[in-house]
Backbone as CSV, one residue per row, in Angstrom:
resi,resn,N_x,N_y,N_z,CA_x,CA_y,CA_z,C_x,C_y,C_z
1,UNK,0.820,-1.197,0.000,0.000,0.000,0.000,0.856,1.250,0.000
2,UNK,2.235,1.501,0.866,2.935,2.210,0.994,3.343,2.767,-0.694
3,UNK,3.622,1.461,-1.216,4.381,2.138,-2.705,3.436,2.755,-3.358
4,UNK,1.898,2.312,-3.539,0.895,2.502,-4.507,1.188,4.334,-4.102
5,UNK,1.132,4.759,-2.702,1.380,6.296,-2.847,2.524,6.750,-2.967
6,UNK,3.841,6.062,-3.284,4.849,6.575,-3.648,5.242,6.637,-5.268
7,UNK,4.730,5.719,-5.733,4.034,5.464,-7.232,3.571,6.839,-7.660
8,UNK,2.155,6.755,-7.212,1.028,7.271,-7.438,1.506,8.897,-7.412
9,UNK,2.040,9.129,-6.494,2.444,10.531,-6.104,4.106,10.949,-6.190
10,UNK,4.926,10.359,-7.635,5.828,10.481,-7.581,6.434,11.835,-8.424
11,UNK,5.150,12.531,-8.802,5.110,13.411,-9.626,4.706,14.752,-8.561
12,UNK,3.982,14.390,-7.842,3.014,14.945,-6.731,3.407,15.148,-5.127
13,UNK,5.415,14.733,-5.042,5.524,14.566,-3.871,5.331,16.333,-3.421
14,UNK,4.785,15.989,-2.058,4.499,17.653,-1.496,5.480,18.075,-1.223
15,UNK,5.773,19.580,-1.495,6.507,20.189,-0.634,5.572,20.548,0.377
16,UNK,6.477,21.920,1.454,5.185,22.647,2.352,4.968,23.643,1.588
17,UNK,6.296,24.388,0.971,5.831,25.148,0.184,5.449,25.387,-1.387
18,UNK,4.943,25.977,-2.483,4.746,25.378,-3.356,5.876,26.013,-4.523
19,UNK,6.190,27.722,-4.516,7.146,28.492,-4.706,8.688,27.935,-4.596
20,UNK,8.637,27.674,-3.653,10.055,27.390,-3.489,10.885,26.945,-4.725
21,UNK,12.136,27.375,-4.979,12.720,26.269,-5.671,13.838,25.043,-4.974
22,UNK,14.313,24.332,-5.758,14.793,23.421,-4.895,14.982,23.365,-3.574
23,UNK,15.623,22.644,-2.782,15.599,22.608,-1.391,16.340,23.565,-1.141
24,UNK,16.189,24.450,-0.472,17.233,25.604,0.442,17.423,26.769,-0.544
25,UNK,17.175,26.338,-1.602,17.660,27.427,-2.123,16.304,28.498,-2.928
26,UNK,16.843,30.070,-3.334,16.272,30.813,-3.663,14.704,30.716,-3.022
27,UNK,14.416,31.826,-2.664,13.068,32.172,-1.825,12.156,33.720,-2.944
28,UNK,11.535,33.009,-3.816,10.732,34.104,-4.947,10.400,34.950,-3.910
29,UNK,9.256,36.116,-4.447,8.621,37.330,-3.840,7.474,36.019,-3.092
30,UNK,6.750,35.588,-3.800,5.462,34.793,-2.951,5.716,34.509,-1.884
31,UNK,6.377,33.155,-2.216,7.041,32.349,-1.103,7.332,33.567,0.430
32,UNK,8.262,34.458,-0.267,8.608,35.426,0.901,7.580,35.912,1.832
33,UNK,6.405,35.978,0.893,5.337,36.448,1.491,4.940,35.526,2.521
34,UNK,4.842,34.512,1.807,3.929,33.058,3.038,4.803,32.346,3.798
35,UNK,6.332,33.162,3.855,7.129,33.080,5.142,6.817,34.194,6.076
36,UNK,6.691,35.348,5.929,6.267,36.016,6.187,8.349,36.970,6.435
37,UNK,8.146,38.180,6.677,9.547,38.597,6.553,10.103,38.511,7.510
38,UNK,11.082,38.651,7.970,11.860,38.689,9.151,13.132,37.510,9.123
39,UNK,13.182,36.795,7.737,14.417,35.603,8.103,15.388,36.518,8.137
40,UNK,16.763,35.963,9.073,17.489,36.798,9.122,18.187,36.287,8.153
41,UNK,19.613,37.223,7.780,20.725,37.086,6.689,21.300,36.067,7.189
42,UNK,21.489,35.403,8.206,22.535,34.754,8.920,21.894,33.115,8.817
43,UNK,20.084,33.094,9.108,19.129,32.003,8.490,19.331,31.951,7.348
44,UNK,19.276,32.413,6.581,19.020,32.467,4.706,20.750,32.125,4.311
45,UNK,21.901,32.805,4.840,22.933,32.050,4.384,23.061,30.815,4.315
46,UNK,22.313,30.263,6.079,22.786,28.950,6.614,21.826,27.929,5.511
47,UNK,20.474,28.240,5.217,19.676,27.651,4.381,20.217,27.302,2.851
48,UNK,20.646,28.181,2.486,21.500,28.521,0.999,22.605,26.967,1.233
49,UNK,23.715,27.260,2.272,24.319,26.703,2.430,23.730,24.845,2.632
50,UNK,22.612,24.909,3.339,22.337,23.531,3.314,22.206,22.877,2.450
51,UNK,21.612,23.932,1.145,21.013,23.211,0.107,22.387,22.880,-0.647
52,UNK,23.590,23.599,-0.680,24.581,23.139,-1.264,25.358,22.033,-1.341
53,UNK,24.985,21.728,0.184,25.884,20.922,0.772,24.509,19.575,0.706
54,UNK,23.664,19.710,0.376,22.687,18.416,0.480,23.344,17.171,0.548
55,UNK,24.026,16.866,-0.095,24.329,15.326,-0.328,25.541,15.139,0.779
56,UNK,25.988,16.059,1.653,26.739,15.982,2.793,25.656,16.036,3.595
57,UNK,25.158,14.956,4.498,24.032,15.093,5.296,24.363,15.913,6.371
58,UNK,25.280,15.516,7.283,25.850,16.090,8.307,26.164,17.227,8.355
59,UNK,26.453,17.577,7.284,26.930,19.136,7.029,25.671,20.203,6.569
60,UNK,24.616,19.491,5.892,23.629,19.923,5.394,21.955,20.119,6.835
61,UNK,22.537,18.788,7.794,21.760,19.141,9.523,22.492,20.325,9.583
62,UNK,23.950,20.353,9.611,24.586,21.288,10.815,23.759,23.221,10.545
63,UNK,23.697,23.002,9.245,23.717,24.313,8.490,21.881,24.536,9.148
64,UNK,21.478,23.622,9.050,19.902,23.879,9.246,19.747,24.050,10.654
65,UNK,20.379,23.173,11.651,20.539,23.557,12.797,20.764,24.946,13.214
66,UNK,21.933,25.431,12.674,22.440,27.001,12.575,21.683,27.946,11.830
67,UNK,20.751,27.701,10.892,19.258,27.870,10.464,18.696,28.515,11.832
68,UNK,18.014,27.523,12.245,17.493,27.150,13.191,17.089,28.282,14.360
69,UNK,18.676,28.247,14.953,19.098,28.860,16.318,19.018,30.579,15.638
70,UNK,19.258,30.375,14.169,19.475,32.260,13.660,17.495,32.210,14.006
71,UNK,16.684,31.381,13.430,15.576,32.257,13.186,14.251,31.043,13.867
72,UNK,14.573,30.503,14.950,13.742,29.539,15.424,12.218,29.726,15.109
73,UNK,11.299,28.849,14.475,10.107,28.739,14.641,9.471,29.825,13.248
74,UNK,11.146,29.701,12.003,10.678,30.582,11.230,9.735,29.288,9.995
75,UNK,9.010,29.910,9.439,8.378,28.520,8.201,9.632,28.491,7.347
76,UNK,10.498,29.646,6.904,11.414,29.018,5.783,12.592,28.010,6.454
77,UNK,12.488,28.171,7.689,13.717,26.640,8.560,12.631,25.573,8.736
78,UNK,11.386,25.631,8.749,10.837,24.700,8.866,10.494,23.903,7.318
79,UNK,10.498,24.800,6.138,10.232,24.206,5.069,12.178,23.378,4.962
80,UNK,12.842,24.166,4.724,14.534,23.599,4.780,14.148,22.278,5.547
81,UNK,14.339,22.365,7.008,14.003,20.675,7.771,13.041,19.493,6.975
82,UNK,11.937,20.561,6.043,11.135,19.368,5.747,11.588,18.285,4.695
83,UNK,12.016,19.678,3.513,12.522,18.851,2.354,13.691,18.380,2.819
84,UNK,14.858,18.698,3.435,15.996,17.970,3.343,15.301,16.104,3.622
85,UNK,14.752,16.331,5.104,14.103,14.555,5.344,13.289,14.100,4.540
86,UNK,12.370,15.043,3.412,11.733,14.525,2.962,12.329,13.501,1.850
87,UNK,13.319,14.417,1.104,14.024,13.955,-0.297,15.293,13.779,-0.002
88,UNK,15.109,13.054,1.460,16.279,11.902,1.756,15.495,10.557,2.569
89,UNK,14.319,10.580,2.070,13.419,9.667,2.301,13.260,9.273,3.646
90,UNK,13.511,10.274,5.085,13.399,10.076,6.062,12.206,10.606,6.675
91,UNK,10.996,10.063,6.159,9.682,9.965,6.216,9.493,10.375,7.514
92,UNK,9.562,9.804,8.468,8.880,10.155,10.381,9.962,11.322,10.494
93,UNK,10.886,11.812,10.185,11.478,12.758,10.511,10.830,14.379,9.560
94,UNK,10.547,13.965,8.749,9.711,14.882,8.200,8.276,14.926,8.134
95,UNK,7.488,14.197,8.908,6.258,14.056,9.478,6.000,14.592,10.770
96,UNK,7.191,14.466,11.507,7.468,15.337,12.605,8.015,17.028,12.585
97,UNK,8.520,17.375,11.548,8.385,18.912,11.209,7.103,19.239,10.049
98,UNK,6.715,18.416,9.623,5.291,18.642,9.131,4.269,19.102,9.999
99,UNK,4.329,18.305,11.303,3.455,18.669,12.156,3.824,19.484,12.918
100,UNK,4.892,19.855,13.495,4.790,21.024,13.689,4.917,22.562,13.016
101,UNK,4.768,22.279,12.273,4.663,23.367,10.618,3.233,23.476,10.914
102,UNK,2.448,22.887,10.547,0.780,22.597,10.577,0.326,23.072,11.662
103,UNK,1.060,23.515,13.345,0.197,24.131,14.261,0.851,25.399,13.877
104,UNK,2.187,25.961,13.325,2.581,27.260,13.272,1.659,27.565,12.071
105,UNK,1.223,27.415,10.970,0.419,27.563,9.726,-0.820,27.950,10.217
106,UNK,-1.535,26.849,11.468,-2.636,26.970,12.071,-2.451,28.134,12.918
107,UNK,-1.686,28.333,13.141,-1.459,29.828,14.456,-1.447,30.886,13.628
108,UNK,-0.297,31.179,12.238,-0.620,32.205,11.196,-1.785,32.599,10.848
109,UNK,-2.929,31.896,11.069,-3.596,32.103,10.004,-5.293,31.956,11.067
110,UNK,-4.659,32.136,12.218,-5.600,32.246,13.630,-6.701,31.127,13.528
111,UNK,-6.490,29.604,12.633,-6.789,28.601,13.404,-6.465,27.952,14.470
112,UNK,-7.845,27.058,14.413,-7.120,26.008,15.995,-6.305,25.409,15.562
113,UNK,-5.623,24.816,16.910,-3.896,24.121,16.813,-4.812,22.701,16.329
114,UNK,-5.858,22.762,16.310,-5.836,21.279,15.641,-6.613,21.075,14.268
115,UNK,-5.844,20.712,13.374,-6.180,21.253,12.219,-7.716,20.314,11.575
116,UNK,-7.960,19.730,12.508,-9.331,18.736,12.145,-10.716,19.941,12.588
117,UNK,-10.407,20.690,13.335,-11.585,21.718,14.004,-11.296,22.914,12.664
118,UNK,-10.397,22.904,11.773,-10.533,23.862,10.953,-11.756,24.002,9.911
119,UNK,-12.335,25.180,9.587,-13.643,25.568,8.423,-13.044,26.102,7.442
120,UNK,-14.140,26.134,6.153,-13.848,26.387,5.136,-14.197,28.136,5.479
121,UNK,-14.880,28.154,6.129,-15.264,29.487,6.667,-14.349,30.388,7.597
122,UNK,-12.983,29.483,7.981,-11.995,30.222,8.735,-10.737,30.809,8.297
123,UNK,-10.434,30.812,7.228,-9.674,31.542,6.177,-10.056,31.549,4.740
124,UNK,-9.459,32.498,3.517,-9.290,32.383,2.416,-8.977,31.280,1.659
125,UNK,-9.418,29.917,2.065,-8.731,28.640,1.356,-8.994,28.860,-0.143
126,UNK,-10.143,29.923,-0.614,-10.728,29.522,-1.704,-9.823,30.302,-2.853
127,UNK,-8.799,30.709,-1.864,-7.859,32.190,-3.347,-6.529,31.524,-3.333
128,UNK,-6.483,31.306,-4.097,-5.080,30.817,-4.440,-4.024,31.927,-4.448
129,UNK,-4.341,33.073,-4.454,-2.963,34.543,-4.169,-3.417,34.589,-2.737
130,UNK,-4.527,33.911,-1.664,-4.266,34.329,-0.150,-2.948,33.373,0.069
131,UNK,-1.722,33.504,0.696,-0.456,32.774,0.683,-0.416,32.372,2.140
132,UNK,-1.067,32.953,3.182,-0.872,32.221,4.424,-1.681,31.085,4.739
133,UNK,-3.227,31.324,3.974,-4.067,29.879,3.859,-3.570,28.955,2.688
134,UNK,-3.143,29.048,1.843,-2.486,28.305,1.100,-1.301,27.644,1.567
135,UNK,-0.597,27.981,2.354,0.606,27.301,3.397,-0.324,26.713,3.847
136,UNK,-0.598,26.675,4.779,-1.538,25.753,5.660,-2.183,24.934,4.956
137,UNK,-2.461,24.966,3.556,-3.235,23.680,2.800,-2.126,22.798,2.227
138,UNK,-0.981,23.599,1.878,-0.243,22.880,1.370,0.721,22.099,2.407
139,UNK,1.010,22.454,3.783,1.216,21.822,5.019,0.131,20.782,5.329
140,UNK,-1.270,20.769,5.437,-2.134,19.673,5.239,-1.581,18.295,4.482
141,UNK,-1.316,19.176,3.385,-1.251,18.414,2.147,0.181,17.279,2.349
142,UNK,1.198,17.823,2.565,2.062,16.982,3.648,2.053,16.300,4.502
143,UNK,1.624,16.561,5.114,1.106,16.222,6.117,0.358,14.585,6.625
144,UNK,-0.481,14.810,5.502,-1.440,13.679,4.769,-0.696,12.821,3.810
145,UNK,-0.186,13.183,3.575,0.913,12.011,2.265,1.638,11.605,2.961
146,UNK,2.412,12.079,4.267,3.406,11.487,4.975,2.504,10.523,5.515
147,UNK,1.867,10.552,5.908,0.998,9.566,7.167,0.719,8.195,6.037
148,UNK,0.072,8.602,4.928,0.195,7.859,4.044,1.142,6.408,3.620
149,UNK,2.476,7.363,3.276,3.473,6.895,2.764,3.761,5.977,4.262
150,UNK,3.463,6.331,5.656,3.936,5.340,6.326,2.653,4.511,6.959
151,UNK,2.148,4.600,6.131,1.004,3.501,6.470,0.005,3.818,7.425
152,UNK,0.124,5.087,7.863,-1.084,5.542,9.051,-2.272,6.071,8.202
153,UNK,-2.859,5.059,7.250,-3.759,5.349,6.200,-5.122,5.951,7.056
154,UNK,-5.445,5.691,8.056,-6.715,6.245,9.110,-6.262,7.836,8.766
155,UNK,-5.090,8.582,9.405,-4.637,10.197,10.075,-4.818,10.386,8.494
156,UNK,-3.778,10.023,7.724,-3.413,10.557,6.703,-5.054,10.301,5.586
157,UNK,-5.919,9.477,5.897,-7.158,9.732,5.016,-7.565,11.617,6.290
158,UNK,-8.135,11.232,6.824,-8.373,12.364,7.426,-8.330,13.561,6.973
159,UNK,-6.886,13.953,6.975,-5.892,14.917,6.793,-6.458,15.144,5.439
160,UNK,-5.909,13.974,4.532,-6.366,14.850,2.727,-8.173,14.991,2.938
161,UNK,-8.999,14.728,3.348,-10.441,14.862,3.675,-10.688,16.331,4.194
162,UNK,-10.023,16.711,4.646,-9.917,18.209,5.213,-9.341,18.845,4.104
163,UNK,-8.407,18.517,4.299,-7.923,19.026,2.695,-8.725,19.521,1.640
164,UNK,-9.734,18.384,1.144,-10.306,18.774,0.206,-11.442,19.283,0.862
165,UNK,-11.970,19.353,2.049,-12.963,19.822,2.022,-12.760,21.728,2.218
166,UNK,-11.717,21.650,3.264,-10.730,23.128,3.054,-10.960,23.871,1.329
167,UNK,-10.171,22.681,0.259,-9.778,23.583,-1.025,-11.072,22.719,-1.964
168,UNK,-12.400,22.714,-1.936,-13.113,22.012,-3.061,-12.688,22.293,-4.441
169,UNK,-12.017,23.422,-4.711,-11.630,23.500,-5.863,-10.601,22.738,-6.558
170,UNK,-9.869,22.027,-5.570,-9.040,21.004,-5.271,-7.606,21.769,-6.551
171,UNK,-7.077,22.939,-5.946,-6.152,23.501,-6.404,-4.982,22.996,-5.971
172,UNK,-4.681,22.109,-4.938,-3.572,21.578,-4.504,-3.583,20.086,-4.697
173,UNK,-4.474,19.307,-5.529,-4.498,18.072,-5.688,-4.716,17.135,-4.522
174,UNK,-5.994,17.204,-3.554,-5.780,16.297,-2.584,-6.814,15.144,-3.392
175,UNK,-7.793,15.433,-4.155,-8.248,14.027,-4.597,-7.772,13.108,-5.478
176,UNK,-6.335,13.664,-6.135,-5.936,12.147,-6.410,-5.352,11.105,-5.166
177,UNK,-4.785,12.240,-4.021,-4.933,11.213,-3.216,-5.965,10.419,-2.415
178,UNK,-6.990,10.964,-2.445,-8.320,10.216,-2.591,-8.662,9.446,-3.317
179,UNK,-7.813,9.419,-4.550,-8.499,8.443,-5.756,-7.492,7.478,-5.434
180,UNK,-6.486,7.777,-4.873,-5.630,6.215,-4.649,-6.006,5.382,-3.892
181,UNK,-6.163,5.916,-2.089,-7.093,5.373,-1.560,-8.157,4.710,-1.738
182,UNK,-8.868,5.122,-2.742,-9.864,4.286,-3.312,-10.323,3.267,-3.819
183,UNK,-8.851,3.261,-4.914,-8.550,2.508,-5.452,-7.982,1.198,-4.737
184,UNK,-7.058,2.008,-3.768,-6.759,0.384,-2.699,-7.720,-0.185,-2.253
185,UNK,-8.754,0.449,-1.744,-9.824,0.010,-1.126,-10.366,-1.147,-1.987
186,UNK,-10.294,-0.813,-3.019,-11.360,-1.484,-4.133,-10.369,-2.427,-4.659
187,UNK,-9.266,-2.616,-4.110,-7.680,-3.928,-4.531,-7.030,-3.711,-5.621
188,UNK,-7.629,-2.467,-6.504,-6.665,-2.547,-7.316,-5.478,-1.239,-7.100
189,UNK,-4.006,-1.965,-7.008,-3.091,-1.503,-6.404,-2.155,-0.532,-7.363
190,UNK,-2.641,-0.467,-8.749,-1.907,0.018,-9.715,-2.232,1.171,-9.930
């Protein structure tokens, strides 16, 4: 079941953010926005630097660590933490800064810390230029594929269920992961 969404979504793996380009590096005007401003020069070097150093793991933590301590509890060190574990396939380690991404997203954007009590009626989900509810869908959206990919198919149905009920316009693609699910359900695994 695990592969059918690694398959399925190999085109589709989430970031948190959607702007971004590669890992660590370059931060467009948007993106900047739905970090909101304040990274410091000293975060954004260390980030730059991680992404350089990617394939040095150790060197590529250390830099995010030093990330970290420059701009604690910022979303662009929390997007850096996500992708590095994500697209080094260290799934629970990036399910664990997913989630806590998902209560800071939920706090931006003056939802509850629990993102199951969230309405379609409690932010802009429906504009794709609102950039702080769009983090938060696209943190969902992570969120839900991680749980997925490790088999917590219960959280992670959930999660994309909100999802789509959050974005009906389904601008961030949560019903193909609904349609996979489905499809398992129904045995066929392809």
């Amino acid at each position: 079941m695990q592969n059918s969404f690694a398959q399925a979504q190999s085109s589709e793996a989430p970031s948190l953010m959607p702007d971004a380009s590669d890992f660590g590096l370059g931060i467009d005007a948007a993106a900047a926005a739905c970090l909101g401003s304040g990274l410091p020069e000293e975060a954004e070097r260390h980030l730059r630097q991680a992404g350089l150093s990617y394939h040095r793991d150790e060197e590529a933590l250390a830099h995010l660590q030093a990330a970290w301590q420059a701009a604690p509890g910022h979303a662009a060190v929390y997007i850096g933490l996500y992708r590095f574990y994500f697209y080094k396939n260290r799934l629970q380690e990036a399910l664990d800064v997913a989630r806590d991404c998902l209560k800071k997203a939920a706090l931006d954007n003056g939802l509850p810390e629990d993102w199951r009590a969230a309405k379609a009626t409690d932010a802009n989900f429906g504009s794709f230029d609102a950039i702080l509810p769009r983090f938060f869908l696209f943190t969902l959206k992570g969120y839900g594929y991680l749980n997925l990919r490790l088999g917590r198919l219960d959280e992670g149905r959930a999660a994309v269920e909100k999802l789509v009920e959050l974005d009906p316009g389904d601008k961030l693609g949560g019903k193909v992961l609904l349609d996979v699910l489905e499809r398992q359900a129904n045995g066929d695994d392809d």
